[in-house]
N, C-alpha and C positions, 0 to 999 in steps of 0.2 A: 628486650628493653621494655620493662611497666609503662605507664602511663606515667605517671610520677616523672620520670625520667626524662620522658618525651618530651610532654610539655612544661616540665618547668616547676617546681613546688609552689608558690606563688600562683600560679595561674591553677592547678591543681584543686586546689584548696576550693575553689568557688566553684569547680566542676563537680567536685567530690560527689555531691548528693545528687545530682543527677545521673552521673556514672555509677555509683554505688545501687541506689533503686534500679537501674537496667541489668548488675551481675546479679543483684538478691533477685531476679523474678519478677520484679514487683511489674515494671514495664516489661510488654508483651515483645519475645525475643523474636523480633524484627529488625532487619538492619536500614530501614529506611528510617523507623522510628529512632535505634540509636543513630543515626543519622541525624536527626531533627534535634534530637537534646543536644548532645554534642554542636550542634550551629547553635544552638540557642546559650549556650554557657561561654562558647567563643566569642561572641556580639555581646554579650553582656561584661565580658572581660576586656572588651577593646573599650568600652564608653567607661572603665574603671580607669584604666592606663594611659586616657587618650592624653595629650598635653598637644601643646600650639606651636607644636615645631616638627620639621619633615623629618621623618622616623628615615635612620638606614635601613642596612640588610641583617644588623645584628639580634643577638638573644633578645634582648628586651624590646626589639619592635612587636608588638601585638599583632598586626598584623601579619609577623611570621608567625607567632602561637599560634594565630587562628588557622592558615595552613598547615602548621602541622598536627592541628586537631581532625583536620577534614582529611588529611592525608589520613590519621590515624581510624574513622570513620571507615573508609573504603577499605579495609581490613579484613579476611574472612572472619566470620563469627566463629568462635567456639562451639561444639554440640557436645552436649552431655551424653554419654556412653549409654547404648541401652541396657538391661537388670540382664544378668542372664538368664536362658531358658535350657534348661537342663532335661529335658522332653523332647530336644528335636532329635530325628535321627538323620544323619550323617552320612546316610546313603546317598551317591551321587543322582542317581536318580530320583530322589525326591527331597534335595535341596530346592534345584530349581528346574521342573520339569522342563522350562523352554529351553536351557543351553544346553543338556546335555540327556543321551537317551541310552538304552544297553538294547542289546540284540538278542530277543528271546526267542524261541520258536515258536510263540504266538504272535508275536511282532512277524516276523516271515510268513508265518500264515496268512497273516492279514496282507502284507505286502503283496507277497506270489496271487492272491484273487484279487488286489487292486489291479493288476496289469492289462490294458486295453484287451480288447477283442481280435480275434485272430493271428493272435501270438500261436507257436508252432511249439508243438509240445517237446521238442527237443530245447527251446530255450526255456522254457520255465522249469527243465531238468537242468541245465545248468545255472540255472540260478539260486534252483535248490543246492546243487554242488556247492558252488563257491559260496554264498551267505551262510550256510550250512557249517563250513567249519569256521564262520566269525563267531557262532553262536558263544553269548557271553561279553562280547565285544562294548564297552562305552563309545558311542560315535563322537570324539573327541576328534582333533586333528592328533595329536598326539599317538592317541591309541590306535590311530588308523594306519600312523606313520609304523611303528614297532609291530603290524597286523603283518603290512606289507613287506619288511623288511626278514621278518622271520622265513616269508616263502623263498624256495630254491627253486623255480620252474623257469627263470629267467624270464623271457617275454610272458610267460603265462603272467607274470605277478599282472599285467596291464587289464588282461581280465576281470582279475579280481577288482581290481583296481574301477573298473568299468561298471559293473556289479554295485558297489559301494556305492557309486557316483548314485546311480540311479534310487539305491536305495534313501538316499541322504536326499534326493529330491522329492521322493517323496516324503519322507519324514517333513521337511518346509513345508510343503502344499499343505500336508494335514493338521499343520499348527503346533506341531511339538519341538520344533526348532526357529528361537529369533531369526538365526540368517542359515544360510544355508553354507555350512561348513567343509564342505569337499572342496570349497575355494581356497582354503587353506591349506588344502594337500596335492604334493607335485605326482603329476602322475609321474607313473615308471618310465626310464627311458625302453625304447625297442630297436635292437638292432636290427636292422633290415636288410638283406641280403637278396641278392638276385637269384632266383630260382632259374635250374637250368633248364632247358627246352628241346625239344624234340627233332630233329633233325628229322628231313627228306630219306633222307639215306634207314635209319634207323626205322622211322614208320615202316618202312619198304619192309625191313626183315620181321619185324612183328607181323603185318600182314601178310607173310611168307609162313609165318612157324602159328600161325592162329590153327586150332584141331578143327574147326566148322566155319563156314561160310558166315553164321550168325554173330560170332567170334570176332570175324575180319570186319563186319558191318560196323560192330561196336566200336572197334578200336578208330577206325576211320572217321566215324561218326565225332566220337571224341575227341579228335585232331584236329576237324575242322571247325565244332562248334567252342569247345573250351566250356562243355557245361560240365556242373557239378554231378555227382554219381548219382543223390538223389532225381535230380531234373531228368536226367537222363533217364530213369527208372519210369518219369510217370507220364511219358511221353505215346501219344495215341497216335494213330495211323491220319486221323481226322485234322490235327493239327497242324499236317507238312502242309504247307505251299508251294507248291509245283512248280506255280509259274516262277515266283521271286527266290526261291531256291532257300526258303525259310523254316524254320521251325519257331510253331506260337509254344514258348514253357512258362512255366510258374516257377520265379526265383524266389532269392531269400526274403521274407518281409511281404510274402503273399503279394507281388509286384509280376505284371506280366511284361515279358520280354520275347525276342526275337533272335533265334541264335540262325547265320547262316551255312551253308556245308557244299561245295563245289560239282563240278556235273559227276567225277570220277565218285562221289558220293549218293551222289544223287540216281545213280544209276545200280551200287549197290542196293541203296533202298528199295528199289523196284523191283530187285531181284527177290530179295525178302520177303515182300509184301506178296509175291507173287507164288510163293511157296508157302509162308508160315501164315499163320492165322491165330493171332494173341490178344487178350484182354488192351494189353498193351502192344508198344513197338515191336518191343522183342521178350517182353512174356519173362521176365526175370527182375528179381530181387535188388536190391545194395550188395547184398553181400556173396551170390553167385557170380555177381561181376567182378568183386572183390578177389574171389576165385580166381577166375581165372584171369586176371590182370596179374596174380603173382605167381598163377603157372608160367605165364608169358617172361616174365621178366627172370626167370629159373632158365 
């Protein structure tokens, strides 16, 4: 609907030149200012029309023109199109640095040496893993959703998934993303399943079919504390506590903790300690225990 139309040809007509100088330019494209003209050609069109009797609600009351002038006032403005520019490039990364980024291997470089101090060199291997085959990656929600979707490792996708997160936090921190976009991505569901457990009975026969006394220590040791293969590995003679039946380790996330082990344990230790003589506990590897935890289980 013109203007014309709106308000009326009649009333039009005395607006004309002040509406007309605001579409040429001439007035400064401001909507307060067409705002100001527009009241001012309304009031000057009511003191044309006024007459000495109580106006209705119809066409001809002025005082509806002039509402529907100001109605029409409150209006978005038009904006004139910008010229084109035939120079830019249309590389998503350098449209608009802040919303969107790609994953280069100097991106990861820089990432993997931002990571705190006393990070464990097996996770800064797996972060090389997993960022590693995003590499090329726009950190879109989008492209993060068809990143994860493509993997077949099932709960592994959570990882990667994990991996990303952290990466895209840092990308925020460092200023190259408005918000921070991993909020727009659902992590992976994980199925979670009960892991089965070791029986009394079954300990007994493992501690039966162990080739060495040092063998049977470990497996025991294992039972009662529930530590990891590494922990287990870098555990010193200095660290039991005797009295409280304890072992002081070093867990994941450089955290110390306290694992306990019973007297029937506790007594194997003693035996060991009383014979062997090792850098550590028991003077062996990850992966010699690896040994023979699947000689055992043969």
């Amino acid at each position: 609907m013109t203007l014309k139309t709106r308000v009326g040809y009649e009333l039009y007509e005395s607006i004309a030149p002040y509406y007309s100088s605001f579409k040429q330019g001439i007035v400064k494209t401001n909507r307060a200012i067409e705002y100001r003209i527009l009241k001012k050609a309304a009031v000057s069109s009511m003191s044309e029309h006024r007459e000495p009797k109580k106006w209705g609600r119809g066409d001809s009351n002025p005082h509806a023109f002039r509402h529907m002038i100001l109605s029409h006032a409150r209006l978005p403005i038009p904006t004139l199109p910008h010229e084109a520019n035939l120079n830019i490039d249309y590389a998503p990364e350098k449209i608009n640095q802040k919303l969107t980024k790609k994953l280069t291997n100097d991106v990861l470089e820089s990432f993997l040496k931002s990571r705190r101090q006393g990070l464990s060199n097996n996770t800064l291997s797996f972060y090389q893993t997993c960022l590693g085959k995003a590499i090329g990656l726009y950190l879109t929600p989008l492209a993060i959703n068809t990143f994860l979707s493509t993997l077949s490792c099932k709960n592994g996708k959570f990882a990667y998934y994990r991996d990303i997160r952290a990466l895209c936090n840092w990308f925020h921190r460092q200023g190259h993303l408005e918000g921070n976009l991993i909020r727009l991505v659902d992590s992976p569901s994980i199925a979670r399943k009960m892991l089965p457990s070791v029986t009394e009975e079954q300990l007994n026969i493992l501690l039966k079919a162990a080739e060495s006394k040092r063998d049977e220590h470990i497996v025991s040791l294992f039972f009662d504390s529930g530590l990891r293969l590494s922990e287990l590995c870098a555990i010193n003679p200095s660290d039991i506590d005797w009295s409280n039946s304890t072992i002081r380790v070093v867990v994941k996330g450089n955290r110390e903790a306290k694992a306990a082990f019973i007297a029937r344990t506790a007594t194997l230790l003693q035996e060991h300690l009383l014979t062997n003589c090792y850098d550590t506990l028991f003077g062996m590897k990850p992966r010699g225990i690896q040994d023979m935890l699947t000689r055992l289980s043969q």
